[in-house]
N, C-alpha and C positions, 0 to 999 in steps of 0.2 A: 476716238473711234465713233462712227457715225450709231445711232440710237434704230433701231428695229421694232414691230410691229408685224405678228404672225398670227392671222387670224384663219382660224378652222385646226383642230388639234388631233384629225387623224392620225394616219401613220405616218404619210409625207410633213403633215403639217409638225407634226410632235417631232419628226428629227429636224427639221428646217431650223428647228426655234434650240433645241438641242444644240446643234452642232455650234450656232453661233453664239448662244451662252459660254457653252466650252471653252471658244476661244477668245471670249473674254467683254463680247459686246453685252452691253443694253438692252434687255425684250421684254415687249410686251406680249405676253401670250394672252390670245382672246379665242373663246368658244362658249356656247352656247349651255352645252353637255357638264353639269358641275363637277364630275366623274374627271372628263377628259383634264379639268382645270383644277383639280384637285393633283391628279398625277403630277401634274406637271410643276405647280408649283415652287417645289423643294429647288430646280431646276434653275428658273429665270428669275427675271429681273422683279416684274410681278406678274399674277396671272388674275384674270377676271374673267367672270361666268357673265356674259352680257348676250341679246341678241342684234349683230353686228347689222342687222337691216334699221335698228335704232339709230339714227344720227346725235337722238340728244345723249343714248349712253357711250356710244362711241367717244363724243367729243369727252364727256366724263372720265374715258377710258384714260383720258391723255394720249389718247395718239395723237392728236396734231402736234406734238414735241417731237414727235420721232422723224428720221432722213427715209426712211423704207418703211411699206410696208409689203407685206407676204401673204396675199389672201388665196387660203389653202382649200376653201369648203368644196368639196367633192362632189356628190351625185346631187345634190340641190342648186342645180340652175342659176335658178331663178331669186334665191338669195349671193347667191355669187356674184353676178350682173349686179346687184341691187347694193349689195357689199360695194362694190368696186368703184360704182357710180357715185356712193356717197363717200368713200376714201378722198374723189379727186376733187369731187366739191368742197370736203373738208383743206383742201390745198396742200395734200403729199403731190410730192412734183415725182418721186420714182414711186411706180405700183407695179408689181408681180404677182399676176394672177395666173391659177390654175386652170386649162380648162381642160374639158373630157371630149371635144368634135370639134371641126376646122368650121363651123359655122358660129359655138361657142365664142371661138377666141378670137374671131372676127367682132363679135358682139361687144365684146372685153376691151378688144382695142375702142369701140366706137365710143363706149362709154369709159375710158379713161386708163386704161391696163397701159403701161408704158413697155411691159415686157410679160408675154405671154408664153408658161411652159406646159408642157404634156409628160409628167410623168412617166406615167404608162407604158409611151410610145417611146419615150426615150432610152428606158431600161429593157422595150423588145427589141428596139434597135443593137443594145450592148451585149445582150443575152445570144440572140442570133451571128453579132460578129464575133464573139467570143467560142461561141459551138464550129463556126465556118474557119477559125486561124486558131487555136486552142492555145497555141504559141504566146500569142499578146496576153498580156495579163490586162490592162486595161487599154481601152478604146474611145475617144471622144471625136468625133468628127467636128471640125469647125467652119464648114461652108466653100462652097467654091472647089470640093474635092478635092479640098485639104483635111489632113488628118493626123491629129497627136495619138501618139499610143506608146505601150510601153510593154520593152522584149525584154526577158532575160534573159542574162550571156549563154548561147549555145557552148554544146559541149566541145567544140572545135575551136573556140577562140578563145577558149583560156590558157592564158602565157605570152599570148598572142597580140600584138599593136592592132590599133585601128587601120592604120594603114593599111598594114598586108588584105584588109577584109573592103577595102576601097569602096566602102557604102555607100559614097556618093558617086562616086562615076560609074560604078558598077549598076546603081539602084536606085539612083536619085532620088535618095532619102538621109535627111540630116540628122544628125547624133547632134541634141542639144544639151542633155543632162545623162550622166551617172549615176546613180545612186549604188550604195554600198552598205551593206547592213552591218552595223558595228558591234558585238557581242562587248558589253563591258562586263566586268571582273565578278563573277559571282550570278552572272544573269543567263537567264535561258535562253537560245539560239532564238525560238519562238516570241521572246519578246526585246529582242533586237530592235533598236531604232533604224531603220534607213535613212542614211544620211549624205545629202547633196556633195557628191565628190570636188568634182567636176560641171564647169559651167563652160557648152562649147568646149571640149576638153582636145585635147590635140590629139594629131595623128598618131602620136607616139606613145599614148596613154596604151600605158596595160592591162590587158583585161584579167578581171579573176571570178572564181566561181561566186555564184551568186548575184554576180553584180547587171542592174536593171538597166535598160537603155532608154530612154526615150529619147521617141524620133518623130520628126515631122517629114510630110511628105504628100505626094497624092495618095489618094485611100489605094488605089490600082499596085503601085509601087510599093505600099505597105506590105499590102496580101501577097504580092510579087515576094518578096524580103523574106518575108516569115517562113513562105510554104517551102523556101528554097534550103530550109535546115529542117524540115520536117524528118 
Protein backbone atom coordinates (compact mmCIF):
# COMPACT_ATOMS: atom_id res chain seq x y z
CA UNK A 1 0.00 0.00 0.00
CA UNK A 2 1.42 3.24 -1.14
CA UNK A 3 2.76 5.55 2.08
CA UNK A 4 0.81 9.10 2.91
CA UNK A 5 1.61 12.33 4.17
CA UNK A 6 -1.21 14.65 5.64
CA UNK A 7 -0.18 17.94 6.47
CA UNK A 8 -2.51 20.57 8.37
CA UNK A 9 -4.67 18.56 11.27
CA UNK A 10 -7.99 20.29 11.27
CA UNK A 11 -11.02 18.84 10.98
CA UNK A 12 -10.75 17.85 7.13
CA UNK A 13 -7.21 17.36 7.82
CA UNK A 14 -7.59 14.90 11.06
CA UNK A 15 -10.17 12.72 9.19
CA UNK A 16 -8.10 12.54 5.80
CA UNK A 17 -5.19 11.05 7.85
CA UNK A 18 -7.84 8.93 10.07
CA UNK A 19 -9.65 7.31 7.62
CA UNK A 20 -6.56 6.12 5.82
CA UNK A 21 -4.71 4.86 8.96
CA UNK A 22 -8.02 2.76 9.50
CA UNK A 23 -7.59 1.18 6.59
CA UNK A 24 -4.51 0.22 7.10
CA UNK A 25 -2.02 2.64 5.14
CA UNK A 26 1.15 4.49 6.29
CA UNK A 27 0.92 8.33 7.56
CA UNK A 28 2.52 10.90 8.28
CA UNK A 29 0.58 13.43 10.22
CA UNK A 30 2.14 16.83 10.16
CA UNK A 31 0.94 20.36 11.93
CA UNK A 32 2.22 22.95 13.47
CA UNK A 33 -0.29 23.06 16.63
CA UNK A 34 1.38 20.31 19.24
CA UNK A 35 -2.27 20.03 20.51
CA UNK A 36 -3.61 19.01 17.08
CA UNK A 37 -0.30 16.30 16.86
CA UNK A 38 -0.70 15.11 20.10
CA UNK A 39 -4.49 14.11 19.28
CA UNK A 40 -3.65 12.39 16.74
CA UNK A 41 -0.91 10.55 17.35
CA UNK A 42 -2.32 7.26 19.03
CA UNK A 43 -3.95 7.25 15.41
CA UNK A 44 -1.07 7.17 12.60
CA UNK A 45 1.70 5.94 11.61
CA UNK A 46 3.76 8.84 13.19
CA UNK A 47 2.96 12.37 13.97
CA UNK A 48 5.29 15.42 14.19
CA UNK A 49 4.82 19.11 15.44
CA UNK A 50 6.88 20.92 12.62
CA UNK A 51 6.25 24.15 10.69
CA UNK A 52 5.54 22.64 7.22
CA UNK A 53 6.76 26.23 5.40
CA UNK A 54 10.31 24.68 6.81
CA UNK A 55 11.88 22.55 4.04
CA UNK A 56 14.78 21.45 6.20
CA UNK A 57 12.08 20.12 8.83
CA UNK A 58 9.88 18.76 6.30
CA UNK A 59 12.72 16.82 4.60
CA UNK A 60 13.47 15.64 8.45
CA UNK A 61 9.77 14.72 8.59
CA UNK A 62 10.59 11.95 5.98
CA UNK A 63 8.11 12.73 3.72
CA UNK A 64 10.23 12.47 0.80
CA UNK A 65 9.42 8.52 1.44
CA UNK A 66 5.94 8.96 1.10
CA UNK A 67 3.73 8.19 -2.68
CA UNK A 68 1.09 11.12 -1.42
CA UNK A 69 0.89 13.92 0.25
CA UNK A 70 -2.53 15.70 1.70
CA UNK A 71 -1.91 19.32 2.34
CA UNK A 72 -4.84 20.30 4.51
CA UNK A 73 -3.83 23.85 6.07
CA UNK A 74 -7.08 25.95 5.94
CA UNK A 75 -7.60 29.65 6.41
CA UNK A 76 -3.62 30.45 6.11
CA UNK A 77 -3.02 31.08 2.43
CA UNK A 78 -0.07 31.82 2.18
CA UNK A 79 1.52 28.82 4.20
CA UNK A 80 -0.50 26.56 2.09
CA UNK A 81 0.86 27.91 -1.46
CA UNK A 82 4.31 27.90 0.38
CA UNK A 83 3.60 24.26 1.74
CA UNK A 84 2.82 23.03 -1.55
CA UNK A 85 5.52 24.79 -3.44
CA UNK A 86 8.13 23.12 -1.26
CA UNK A 87 6.16 19.52 -1.23
CA UNK A 88 6.95 19.43 -5.16
CA UNK A 89 10.32 20.80 -4.94
CA UNK A 90 10.93 18.09 -2.37
CA UNK A 91 9.97 15.64 -5.50
CA UNK A 92 6.31 14.15 -4.42
CA UNK A 93 5.05 13.49 -8.04
CA UNK A 94 1.06 13.23 -6.40
CA UNK A 95 0.05 16.53 -4.17
CA UNK A 96 -3.48 17.23 -2.97
CA UNK A 97 -4.04 20.43 -1.88
CA UNK A 98 -6.84 22.20 -0.17
CA UNK A 99 -8.02 25.41 -1.22
CA UNK A 100 -10.68 27.86 0.04
CA UNK A 101 -11.25 30.29 -3.69
CA UNK A 102 -11.03 29.35 -7.49
CA UNK A 103 -8.08 32.00 -7.47
CA UNK A 104 -6.35 29.89 -4.54
CA UNK A 105 -6.36 26.77 -6.41
CA UNK A 106 -5.33 28.20 -9.54
CA UNK A 107 -2.27 29.31 -7.52
CA UNK A 108 -1.94 25.51 -6.04
CA UNK A 109 -1.92 24.21 -9.29
CA UNK A 110 0.88 26.75 -10.55
CA UNK A 111 3.00 25.87 -7.87
CA UNK A 112 2.70 22.13 -7.94
CA UNK A 113 -0.96 20.79 -6.40
CA UNK A 114 -1.44 17.81 -8.83
CA UNK A 115 -5.07 17.66 -7.56
CA UNK A 116 -7.00 20.52 -6.05
CA UNK A 117 -10.10 20.04 -3.59
CA UNK A 118 -12.75 22.33 -1.92
CA UNK A 119 -14.16 20.82 0.90
CA UNK A 120 -16.56 23.32 1.74
CA UNK A 121 -18.04 23.56 -1.56
CA UNK A 122 -18.29 19.96 -2.09
CA UNK A 123 -20.11 19.05 1.12
CA UNK A 124 -22.75 22.29 0.05
CA UNK A 125 -22.95 20.78 -3.12
CA UNK A 126 -24.12 17.27 -1.22
CA UNK A 127 -26.07 18.91 1.45
CA UNK A 128 -28.25 20.92 -1.13
CA UNK A 129 -28.85 17.67 -3.33
CA UNK A 130 -29.64 15.78 -0.46
CA UNK A 131 -32.41 18.53 0.98
CA UNK A 132 -33.65 18.88 -3.12
CA UNK A 133 -34.21 14.41 -3.75
CA UNK A 134 -34.23 13.43 0.17
CA UNK A 135 -34.76 10.04 -1.48
CA UNK A 136 -30.84 9.54 -2.35
CA UNK A 137 -28.84 8.74 0.54
CA UNK A 138 -25.76 9.60 -1.10
CA UNK A 139 -24.82 11.83 -4.03
CA UNK A 140 -21.34 12.24 -5.76
CA UNK A 141 -21.35 13.83 -9.12
CA UNK A 142 -18.45 12.86 -11.44
CA UNK A 143 -18.29 15.36 -14.44
CA UNK A 144 -19.72 15.49 -17.73
CA UNK A 145 -23.28 15.33 -15.88
CA UNK A 146 -22.81 12.28 -14.90
CA UNK A 147 -23.70 11.08 -11.51
CA UNK A 148 -23.37 8.15 -8.96
CA UNK A 149 -25.76 7.99 -6.04
CA UNK A 150 -27.27 5.80 -4.01
CA UNK A 151 -31.44 4.89 -3.62
CA UNK A 152 -32.90 2.76 -1.28
CA UNK A 153 -35.42 0.18 -2.33
CA UNK A 154 -38.87 2.03 -2.51
CA UNK A 155 -41.81 0.69 -0.98
CA UNK A 156 -43.21 -0.56 -4.30
CA UNK A 157 -40.49 -2.87 -5.41
CA UNK A 158 -40.14 -5.14 -2.82
CA UNK A 159 -40.72 -8.73 -4.03
CA UNK A 160 -40.48 -7.20 -7.04
CA UNK A 161 -37.57 -7.84 -10.29
CA UNK A 162 -35.74 -5.34 -11.77
CA UNK A 163 -37.05 -5.76 -14.69
CA UNK A 164 -40.66 -5.08 -14.15
CA UNK A 165 -39.15 -1.48 -12.86
CA UNK A 166 -37.23 -1.12 -16.33
CA UNK A 167 -34.77 1.54 -15.09
CA UNK A 168 -32.93 1.76 -17.88
CA UNK A 169 -35.29 2.28 -20.65
CA UNK A 170 -37.80 3.77 -18.58
CA UNK A 171 -35.04 6.29 -16.94
CA UNK A 172 -31.84 5.87 -18.31
CA UNK A 173 -30.18 5.13 -15.31
CA UNK A 174 -27.90 2.02 -14.52
CA UNK A 175 -28.18 -0.24 -11.50
CA UNK A 176 -24.49 -1.07 -11.03
CA UNK A 177 -24.31 -2.28 -7.25
CA UNK A 178 -26.81 -3.68 -4.50
CA UNK A 179 -25.93 -3.56 -1.43
CA UNK A 180 -27.72 -5.50 1.42
CA UNK A 181 -27.41 -5.11 4.99
CA UNK A 182 -26.68 -8.51 6.61
CA UNK A 183 -27.78 -8.73 10.50
CA UNK A 184 -25.45 -11.60 11.75
CA UNK A 185 -26.51 -13.76 14.94
CA UNK A 186 -26.57 -11.73 18.03
CA UNK A 187 -25.90 -8.17 16.46
CA UNK A 188 -28.03 -5.18 16.21
CA UNK A 189 -29.89 -4.22 12.98
CA UNK A 190 -28.05 -0.62 13.57
CA UNK A 191 -24.84 -2.16 13.20
CA UNK A 192 -25.28 -4.26 10.36
CA UNK A 193 -22.66 -4.52 7.70
CA UNK A 194 -23.92 -3.60 4.12
CA UNK A 195 -22.80 -5.86 2.03
CA UNK A 196 -22.03 -5.91 -2.01
CA UNK A 197 -24.80 -8.19 -3.17
CA UNK A 198 -24.72 -7.95 -6.55
CA UNK A 199 -22.16 -6.48 -9.19
CA UNK A 200 -24.42 -5.28 -12.36
CA UNK A 201 -27.00 -7.70 -10.94
CA UNK A 202 -29.48 -9.06 -13.43
CA UNK A 203 -32.97 -8.22 -14.42
CA UNK A 204 -34.17 -10.73 -12.54
CA UNK A 205 -32.58 -10.04 -9.17
CA UNK A 206 -35.06 -9.62 -6.35
CA UNK A 207 -35.59 -6.87 -4.64
CA UNK A 208 -36.12 -6.78 -0.58
CA UNK A 209 -36.61 -4.12 2.02
CA UNK A 210 -33.63 -2.39 2.86
CA UNK A 211 -31.66 -2.97 0.03
CA UNK A 212 -29.57 0.10 -1.50
CA UNK A 213 -29.19 0.75 -5.27
CA UNK A 214 -26.67 2.61 -6.71
CA UNK A 215 -27.01 3.95 -9.90
CA UNK A 216 -25.23 5.82 -12.59
CA UNK A 217 -26.70 8.04 -14.80
CA UNK A 218 -27.22 11.81 -16.00
CA UNK A 219 -27.70 14.09 -12.69
CA UNK A 220 -31.36 15.08 -14.78
CA UNK A 221 -32.23 11.35 -14.92
CA UNK A 222 -31.23 10.76 -11.34
CA UNK A 223 -33.58 13.64 -9.84
CA UNK A 224 -36.07 12.28 -12.68
CA UNK A 225 -35.82 8.47 -10.93
CA UNK A 226 -35.95 9.53 -7.33
CA UNK A 227 -38.86 12.22 -7.41
CA UNK A 228 -41.00 9.63 -9.46
CA UNK A 229 -41.41 7.41 -6.08
CA UNK A 230 -41.59 10.29 -3.89
Amino acid sequence: MRQFAVIGLGRFGYKVAEVLAKKGASVIAIDRRQDLVEKISDVVTKAIQIDSTNEQALLASGIKEVDVVIISIGENIESCILTTALVKNIGINEIISRACTSLHAQILKMVGATRVVFPEEDMGVRVANSVLSPGILEYLELGADYTLAEIEAKEEWIDSTINVWEVKNKFGVNVLIIKRKIVEAGEKEEEAKEKEIKLLPTSHYKIEEGDVFVILGDKKDIEAFEKKWK
